[in-house]
N, C-alpha and C positions, 0 to 999 in steps of 0.2 A: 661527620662520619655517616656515608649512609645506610638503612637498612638493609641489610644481605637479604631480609626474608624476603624482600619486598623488590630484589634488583628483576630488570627485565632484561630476556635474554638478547632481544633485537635491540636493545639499548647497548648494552657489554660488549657485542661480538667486534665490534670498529674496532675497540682499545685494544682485547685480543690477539687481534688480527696484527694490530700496530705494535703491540709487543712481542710476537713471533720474528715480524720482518727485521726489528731492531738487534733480538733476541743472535738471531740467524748470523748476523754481518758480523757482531759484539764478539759471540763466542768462538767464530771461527779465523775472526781477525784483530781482538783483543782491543777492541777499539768502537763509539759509535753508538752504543746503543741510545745516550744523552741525547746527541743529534739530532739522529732517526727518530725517535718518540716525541722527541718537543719539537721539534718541528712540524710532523705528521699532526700531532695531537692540538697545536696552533692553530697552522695553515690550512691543514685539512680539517680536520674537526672541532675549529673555533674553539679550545680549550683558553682558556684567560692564562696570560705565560706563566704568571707566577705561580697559579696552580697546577700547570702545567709542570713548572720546573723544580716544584715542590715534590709531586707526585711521584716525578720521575724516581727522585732521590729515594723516598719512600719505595716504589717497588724493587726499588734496586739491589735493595739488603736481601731480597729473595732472591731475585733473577742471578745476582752473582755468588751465593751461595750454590743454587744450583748448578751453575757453571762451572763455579770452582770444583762442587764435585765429579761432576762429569768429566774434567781436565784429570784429576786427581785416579781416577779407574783407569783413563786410558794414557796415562804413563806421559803426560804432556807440561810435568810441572817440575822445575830443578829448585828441589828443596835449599839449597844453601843461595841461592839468588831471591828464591822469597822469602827468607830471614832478613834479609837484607834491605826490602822493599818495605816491609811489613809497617814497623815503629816510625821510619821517617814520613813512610805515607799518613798512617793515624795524625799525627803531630802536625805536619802541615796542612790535611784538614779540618780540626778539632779550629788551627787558626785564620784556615780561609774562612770559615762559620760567623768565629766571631769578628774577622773584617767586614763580612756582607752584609753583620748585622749593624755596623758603625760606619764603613768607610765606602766609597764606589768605587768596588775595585774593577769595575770594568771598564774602564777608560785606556786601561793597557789592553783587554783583550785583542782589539786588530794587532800589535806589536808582537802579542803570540803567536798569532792567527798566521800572520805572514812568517813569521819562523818555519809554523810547523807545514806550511806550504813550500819551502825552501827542502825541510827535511825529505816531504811525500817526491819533491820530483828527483832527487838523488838516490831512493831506495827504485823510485820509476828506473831512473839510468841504469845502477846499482843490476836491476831484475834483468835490464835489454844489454846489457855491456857485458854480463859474467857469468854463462847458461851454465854453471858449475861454482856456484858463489865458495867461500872458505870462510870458514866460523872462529870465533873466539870467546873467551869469554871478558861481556863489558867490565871496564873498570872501572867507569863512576855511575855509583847504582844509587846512593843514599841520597845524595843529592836530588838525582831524578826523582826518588821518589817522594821527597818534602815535596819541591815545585809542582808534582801531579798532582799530590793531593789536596794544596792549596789553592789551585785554579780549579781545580775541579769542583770545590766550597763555592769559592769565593767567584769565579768566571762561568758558573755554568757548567763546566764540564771540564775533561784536560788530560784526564788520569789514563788513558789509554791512551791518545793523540799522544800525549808528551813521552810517556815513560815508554810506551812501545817500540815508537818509531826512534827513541833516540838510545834505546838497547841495541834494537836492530841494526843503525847505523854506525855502533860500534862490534858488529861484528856477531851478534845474539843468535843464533839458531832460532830460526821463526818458529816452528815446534813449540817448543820450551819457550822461549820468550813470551808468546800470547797464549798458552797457559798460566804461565808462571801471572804474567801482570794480569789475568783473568780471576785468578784464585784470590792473589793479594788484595783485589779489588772488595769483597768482602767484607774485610773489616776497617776500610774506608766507608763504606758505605754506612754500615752500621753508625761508626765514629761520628759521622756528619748527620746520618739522621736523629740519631739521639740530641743534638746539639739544636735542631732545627725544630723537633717536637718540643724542647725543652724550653721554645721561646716562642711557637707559634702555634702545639696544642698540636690537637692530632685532626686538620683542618685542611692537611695536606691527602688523609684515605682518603677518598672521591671513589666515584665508579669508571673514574679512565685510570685511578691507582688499581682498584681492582683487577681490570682486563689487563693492562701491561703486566700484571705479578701474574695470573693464569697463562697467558700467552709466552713473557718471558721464559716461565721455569720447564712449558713445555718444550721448548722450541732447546734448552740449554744444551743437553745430549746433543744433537744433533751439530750445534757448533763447535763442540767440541773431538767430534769424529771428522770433520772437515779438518778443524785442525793436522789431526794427527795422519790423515790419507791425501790431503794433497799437496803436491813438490814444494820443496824449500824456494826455488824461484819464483813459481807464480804464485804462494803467498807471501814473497815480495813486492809482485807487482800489485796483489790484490793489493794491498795494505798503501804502499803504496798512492793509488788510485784513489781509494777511500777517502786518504788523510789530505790529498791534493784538495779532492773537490769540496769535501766537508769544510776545509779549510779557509777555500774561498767566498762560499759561502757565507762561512763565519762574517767574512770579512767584510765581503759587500751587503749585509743584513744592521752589522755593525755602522759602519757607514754613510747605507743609506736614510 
């Protein structure tokens, strides 16, 4: 853990910065922020991945906190679909945790990866095919949410890719849907970090945990009002876009 007294500020601002942009895309398209930071904080700022992917998890309990509140003021979250989301999420991953800590479960990841690439380019068609989409409400929600929360432990990430995009694709009010899987995100987070302090110590604060929870929880607001002011279609096509490219990614990283 390092000393706060002692951080420098031109040392912090990168992580910051890297948790705003993550923060930005996260809150207003419910989806990403895992991605964008571990990646950025990899690729770009030579962060070592596991402390990377450590970290992530750790700021997360804040950043999505923040978000969830920020969804929760401006009226973007259907309380009876996050009761719903909540218990299955915690549960599977409390047990992607403890598979990460026993099993590799990332040998399935591209198998996901290419799913949720399947799902981003039908929400793509979905946005260009029905400039007037028609909503409902999804009807298998508990399910999605065990499998988000398990890959999300256990693969790195998932809990937005999976649960977002395949509410939406049954019909979700993007509004409401990436609030909703924005707020529930929360105490996944919490659930998985507690589990990961509990077997790896608190090894995971760093000073790129730092800047991403500063960055993250400033930037929350603001993805949260994108949320709720821009059209139901083209946060379709955002989302989308997102989950396309992230996706492929995923996959040719996995891969290669």
């Amino acid at each position: 853990m390092p000393d706060l007294g002692i951080l420098n500020p031109a040392d912090i601002w990168p992580y910051i910065l890297v948790g705003v942009a993550a923060q930005m895309v996260d809150g207003a398209l419910g989806m990403a922020f895992g991605v964008i930071s571990s990646t950025l904080l990899v690729s770009v700022l030579g962060v070592p991945p596991a402390q990377a992917s450590a970290g992530v998890h750790f700021a997360e309990v804040f950043t999505t906190g923040a978000s969830g509140l920020s969804h929760a003021w401006h009226r973007n979250i259907d309380w009876g679909l996050f009761a719903k989301l909540v218990l299955p999420g915690v549960g599977g991953g409390i047990l992607g945790a403890y598979v990460l800590a026993n099993v590799d479960a990332g040998v399935a990841r591209p198998l996901v990866m290419a799913y949720l690439t399947g799902i981003g380019l039908v929400l793509l068609y979905r946005a260009w095919r029905f400039p007037t989409p028609k909503f409902q409400d999804p009807r298998i929600v508990a399910p999605l949410g065990a499998a988000g929360g398990f890959l999300d432990a256990a693969g790195g990430g998932g809990w937005g890719p999976v649960v977002t995009s395949n509410l939406l694709i049954q019909g979700g009010e993007p509004r409401k849907t990436i609030g909703t899987v924005s707020a529930s995100e929360f105490f996944l987070t919490v659930s998985i970090s507690v589990t990961f302090i509990l077997t790896m110590g608190f090894e995971a604060f760093t000073t790129a945990t730092i800047g991403l929870l500063i960055g993250g929880v400033v930037a929350a607001p603001f993805g949260a009002i994108l949320a709720k002011n821009v059209r139901p279609r083209l946060l379709l096509f955002m989302v989308g876009t997102v989950l396309t490219i992230t996706s492929v990614y995923s996959i040719w990283k996995a891969l290669s």
